[in-house]
N, C-alpha and C positions, 0 to 999 in steps of 0.2 A: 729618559733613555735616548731621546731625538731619534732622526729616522735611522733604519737600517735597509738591507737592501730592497731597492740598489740604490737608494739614495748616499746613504752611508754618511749620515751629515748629522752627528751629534750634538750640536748646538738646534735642531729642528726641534719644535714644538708644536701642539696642537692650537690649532683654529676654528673658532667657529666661526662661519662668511655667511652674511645674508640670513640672519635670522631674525624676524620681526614679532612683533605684537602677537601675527595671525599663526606663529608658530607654537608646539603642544610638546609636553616633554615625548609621545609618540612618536614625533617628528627627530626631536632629536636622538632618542635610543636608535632609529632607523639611520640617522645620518652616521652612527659609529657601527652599524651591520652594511651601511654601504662604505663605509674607509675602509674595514677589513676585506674587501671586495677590490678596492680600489688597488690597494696594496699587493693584492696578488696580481691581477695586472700587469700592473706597473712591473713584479720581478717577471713575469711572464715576459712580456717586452723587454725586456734589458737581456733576458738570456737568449732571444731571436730565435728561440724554437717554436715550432707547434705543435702544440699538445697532441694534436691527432686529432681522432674522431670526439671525444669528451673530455673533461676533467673531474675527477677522483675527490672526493674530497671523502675525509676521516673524524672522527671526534666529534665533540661536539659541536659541532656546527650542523652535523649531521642531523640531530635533535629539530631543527625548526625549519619546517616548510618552506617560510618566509626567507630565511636568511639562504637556503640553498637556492633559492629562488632569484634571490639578489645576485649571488655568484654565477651563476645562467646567464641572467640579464646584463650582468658589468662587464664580463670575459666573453658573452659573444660565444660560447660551449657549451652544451650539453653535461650538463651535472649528473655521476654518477657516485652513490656512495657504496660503502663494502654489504654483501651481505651480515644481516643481523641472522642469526640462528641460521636454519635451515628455509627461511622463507627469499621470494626474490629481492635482488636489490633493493634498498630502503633507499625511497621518494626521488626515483630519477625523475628531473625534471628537464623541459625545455626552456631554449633562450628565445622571449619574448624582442622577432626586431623590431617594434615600434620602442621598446623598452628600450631595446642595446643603444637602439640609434639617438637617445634623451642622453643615456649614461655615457655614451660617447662624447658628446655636447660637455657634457660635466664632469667625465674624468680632464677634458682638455683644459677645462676652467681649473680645474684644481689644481693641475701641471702648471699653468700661469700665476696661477696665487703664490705656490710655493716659490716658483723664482723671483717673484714681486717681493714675500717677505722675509727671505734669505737673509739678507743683511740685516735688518729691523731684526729677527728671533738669532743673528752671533748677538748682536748687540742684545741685547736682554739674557743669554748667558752669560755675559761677563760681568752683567751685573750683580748676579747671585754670589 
């Protein structure tokens, strides 16, 4: 589908950068809970609002500690999801800034990767 916003670049593809030996399929299930992390971000910055006090999230994503935790950590916000039943909030969690300030390091790397292989992923669309 290549990216959407706010890339908006249909010829984009997925990459995996810097995966070695010492890497687990663990490692890589976490490296696509942190691109969906990424992703929001990223439209978060392109739309030049802020969120406020927290960010909202729904669905399932909701379900894993881990992954709302990720979303905390990538955006730099306070994760809040809807209440379930009549009980409080389900697993608001805080953003870790030793964590934010790593995932900041690495959304910027990723920001670089993609304009590095922009041209390299049109060209491998046309070849399909």
């Amino acid at each position: 589908m290549g990216g959407r916003s706010p890339v908006w670049d249909s010829d984009a593809k997925g990459a995996i950068v810097g995966l070695s030996l010492a890497h687990t399929k663990a490692h890589l299930y976490r490296a696509f809970l942190e691109a969906a992390a990424c992703s929001l971000r990223d439209a978060m910055n392109a739309a030049g609002e802020n969120p406020g006090q927290y960010i909202l999230l729904a669905g399932g994503v909701t379900k894993s500690r881990l992954w709302r935790q990720i979303f905390a950590d990538v955006t730099g916000y306070p994760v809040v999801c809807p209440k379930s039943g009549v009980g409080a909030n389900m697993g608001d969690v805080m953003p870790d800034p030793a964590r934010h300030a790593r995932y900041d390091r690495c959304f910027a790397a990723c920001k670089s990767i993609y304009r590095h292989l922009k041209d390299d992923m049109k060209a491998l669309s046309a070849m399909s």
